[in-house]
C-alpha positions in Angstrom: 6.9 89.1 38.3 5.1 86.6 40.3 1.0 87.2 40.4 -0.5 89.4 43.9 -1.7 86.9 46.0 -6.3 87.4 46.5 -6.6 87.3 50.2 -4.8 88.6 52.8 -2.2 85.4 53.8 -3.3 83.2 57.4 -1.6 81.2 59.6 -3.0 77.4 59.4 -3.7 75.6 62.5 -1.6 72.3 62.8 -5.0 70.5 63.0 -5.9 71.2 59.4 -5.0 68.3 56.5 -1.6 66.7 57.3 0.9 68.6 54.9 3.0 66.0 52.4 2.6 63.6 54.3 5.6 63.9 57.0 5.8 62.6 59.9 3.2 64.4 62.8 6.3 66.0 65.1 7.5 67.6 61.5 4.0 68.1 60.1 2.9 70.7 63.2 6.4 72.1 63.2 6.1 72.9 59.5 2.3 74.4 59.6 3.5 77.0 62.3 5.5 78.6 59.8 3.7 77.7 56.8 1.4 80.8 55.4 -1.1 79.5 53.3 -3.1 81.6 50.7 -6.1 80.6 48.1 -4.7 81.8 44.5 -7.0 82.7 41.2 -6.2 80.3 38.1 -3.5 81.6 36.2 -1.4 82.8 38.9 2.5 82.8 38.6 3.9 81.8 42.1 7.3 82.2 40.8 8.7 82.7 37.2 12.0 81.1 35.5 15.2 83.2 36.5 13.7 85.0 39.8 15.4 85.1 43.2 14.4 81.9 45.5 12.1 83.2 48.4 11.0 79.9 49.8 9.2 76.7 49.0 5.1 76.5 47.6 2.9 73.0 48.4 0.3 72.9 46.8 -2.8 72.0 49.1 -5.6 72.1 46.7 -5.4 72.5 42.8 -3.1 71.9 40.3 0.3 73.4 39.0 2.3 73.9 36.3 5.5 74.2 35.6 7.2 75.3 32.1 10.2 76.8 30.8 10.4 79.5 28.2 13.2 79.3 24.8 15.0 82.5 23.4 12.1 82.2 20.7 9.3 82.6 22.7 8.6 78.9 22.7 6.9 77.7 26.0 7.6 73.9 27.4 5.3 72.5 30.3 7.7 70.5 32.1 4.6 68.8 34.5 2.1 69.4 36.1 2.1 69.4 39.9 -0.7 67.9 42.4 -1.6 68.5 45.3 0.5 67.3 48.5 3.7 68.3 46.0 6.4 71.4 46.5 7.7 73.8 43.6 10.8 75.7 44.3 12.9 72.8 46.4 15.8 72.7 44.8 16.6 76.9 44.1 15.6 77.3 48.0 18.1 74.9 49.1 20.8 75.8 46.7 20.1 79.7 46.5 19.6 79.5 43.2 17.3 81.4 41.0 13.9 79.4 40.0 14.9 77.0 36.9 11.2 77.4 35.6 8.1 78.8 36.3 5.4 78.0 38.3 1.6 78.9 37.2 -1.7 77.7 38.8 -4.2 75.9 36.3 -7.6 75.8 38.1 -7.7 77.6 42.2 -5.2 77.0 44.4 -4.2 76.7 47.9 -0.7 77.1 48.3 1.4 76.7 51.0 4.5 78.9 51.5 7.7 78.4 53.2 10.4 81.2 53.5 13.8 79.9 52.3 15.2 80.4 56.0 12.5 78.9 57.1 13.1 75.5 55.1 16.9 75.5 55.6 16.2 75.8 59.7 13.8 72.9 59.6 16.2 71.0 57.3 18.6 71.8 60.2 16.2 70.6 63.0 14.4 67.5 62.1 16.1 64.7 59.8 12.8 63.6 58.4 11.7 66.9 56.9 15.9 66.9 55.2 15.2 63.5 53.9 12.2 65.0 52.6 13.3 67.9 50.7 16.3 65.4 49.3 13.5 63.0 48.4 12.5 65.3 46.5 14.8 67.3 44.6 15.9 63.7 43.2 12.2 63.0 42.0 12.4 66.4 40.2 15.7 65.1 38.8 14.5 62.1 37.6 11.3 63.5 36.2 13.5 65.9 33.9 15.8 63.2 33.0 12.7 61.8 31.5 11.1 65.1 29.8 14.6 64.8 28.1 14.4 61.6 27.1 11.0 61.4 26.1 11.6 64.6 23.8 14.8 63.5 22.6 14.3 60.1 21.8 11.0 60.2 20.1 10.8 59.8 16.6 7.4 61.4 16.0 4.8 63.7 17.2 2.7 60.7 17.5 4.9 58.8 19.4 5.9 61.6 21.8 2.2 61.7 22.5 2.1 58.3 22.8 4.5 58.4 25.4 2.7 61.4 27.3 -1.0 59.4 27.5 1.0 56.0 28.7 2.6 58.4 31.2 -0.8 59.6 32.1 -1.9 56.0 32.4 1.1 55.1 35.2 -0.2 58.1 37.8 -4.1 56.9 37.4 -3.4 53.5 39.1 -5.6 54.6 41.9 -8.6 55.3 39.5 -11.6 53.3 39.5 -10.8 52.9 36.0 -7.3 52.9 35.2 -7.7 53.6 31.5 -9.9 56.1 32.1 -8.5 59.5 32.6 -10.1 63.4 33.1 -8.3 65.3 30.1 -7.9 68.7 32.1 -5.1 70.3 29.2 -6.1 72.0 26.2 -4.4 70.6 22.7 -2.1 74.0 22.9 -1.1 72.7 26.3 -0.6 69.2 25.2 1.9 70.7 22.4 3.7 72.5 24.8 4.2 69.5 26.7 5.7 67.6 23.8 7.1 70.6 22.0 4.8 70.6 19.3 1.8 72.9 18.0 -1.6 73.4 18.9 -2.7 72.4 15.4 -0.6 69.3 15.4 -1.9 67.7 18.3 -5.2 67.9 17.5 -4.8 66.1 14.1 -3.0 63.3 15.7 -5.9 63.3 18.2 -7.8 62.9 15.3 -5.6 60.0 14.0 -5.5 58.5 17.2 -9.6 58.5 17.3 -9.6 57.3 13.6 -7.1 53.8 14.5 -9.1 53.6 17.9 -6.6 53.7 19.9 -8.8 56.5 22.4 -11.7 57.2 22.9 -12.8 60.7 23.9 -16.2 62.1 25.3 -15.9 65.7 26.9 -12.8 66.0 28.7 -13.1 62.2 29.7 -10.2 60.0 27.5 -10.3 56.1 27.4 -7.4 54.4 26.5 -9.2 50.9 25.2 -5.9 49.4 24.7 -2.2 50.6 26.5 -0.6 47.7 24.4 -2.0 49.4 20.9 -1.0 52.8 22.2 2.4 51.5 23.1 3.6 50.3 19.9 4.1 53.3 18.9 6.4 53.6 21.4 9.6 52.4 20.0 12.8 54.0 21.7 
């Protein structure tokens, strides 16, 4: 069941930060309905297999989202930022959540109730285009979980693949191959369905051939070309 929310849910004014990104007509029109609530780490917004009850932004923190085998096996799909929904495409379709959804640090989420979404979908064209816009990034980003998984040969190139992925979202960084490392190793496993034990030997390996360097949680990658070549499907 999904984790009790800490504080009592409020009303944001439509002056506060911009949500997503939308256009200002759709932006106010969405905040009047939005409630948005401040969550502990560790909090399960939804879990896999639950009854839609609307969409979550996340306004502040991070997110992430994983899938659970018969086995007991967990598998992070991503890890969602801020100015992002969870829950887009089983609100729309009335389907029950494909994975769930657990806060990694504090959070401030935004809520919207399922009717709530489908009447604004109904209402404003931008705010539809939206919510299409991004059920087909969620799409795409499985389609490449899959591949990723599937078609890598090796632990070591799976998390090859994951730390060049890394690499592509920190364009904006003052230092592109420079990155915050904010997952444990048993995180990282469950990100490229593997153990805790095994990523940190090929973290090891990985220090040992140079291809990062590591000093608290901050990772350099000194050279994406090395790292990639052992990239190879």
């Amino acid at each position: 069941m999904a984790t009790q929310i800490v504080n009592h849910p409020q009303k944001q004014s439509p002056a506060d930060k911009n949500l997503c990104n939308l256009p200002p007509i759709v932006a106010d029109a969405l905040e009047q309905e939005a409630i948005t609530t401040t969550y502990p780490t560790g909090a399960v917004l939804f879990a896999e297999g639950q009854v839609p009850r609307g969409v979550f932004v996340v306004r502040r923190g991070r997110v992430k989202l994983s899938i659970c085998g018969s086995d007991g096996r967990t598998l992070i799909l991503r890890i969602v930022e801020v100015g992002c929904p969870l829950g887009v495409a089983a609100a729309v379709s009335g389907r029950p959540y494909e994975a769930t959804a657990e806060t990694q640090e504090p959070c401030e989420i935004s809520f919207l109730r399922q009717s709530d979404v489908l009447r604004l979908m109904r209402l404003h064209g931008e705010f539809a285009l939206w919510v299409t816009q991004h059920i087909s990034q969620d799409y795409a980003s499985t389609c490449r979980e899959i591949r990723d998984l599937i078609l890598s040969d090796s632990a070591s190139e799976k998390l090859a693949r994951l730390l060049v992925g890394w690499l592509d979202q920190n364009t904006e960084a003052r230092n592109p191959s420079q990155m915050k490392l904010a997952l444990t190793h048993e995180e990282i496993g469950q990100m490229i369905g593997t153990s805790r034990e095994t990523v940190s030997r090929l973290f090891a390996g990985f220090k040992k051939q140079r291809l990062i360097q590591q000093s608290g949680s901050t990772l350099v990658i000194p050279s994406r070309i090395a790292l990639e070549s052992l990239i190879t499907a």
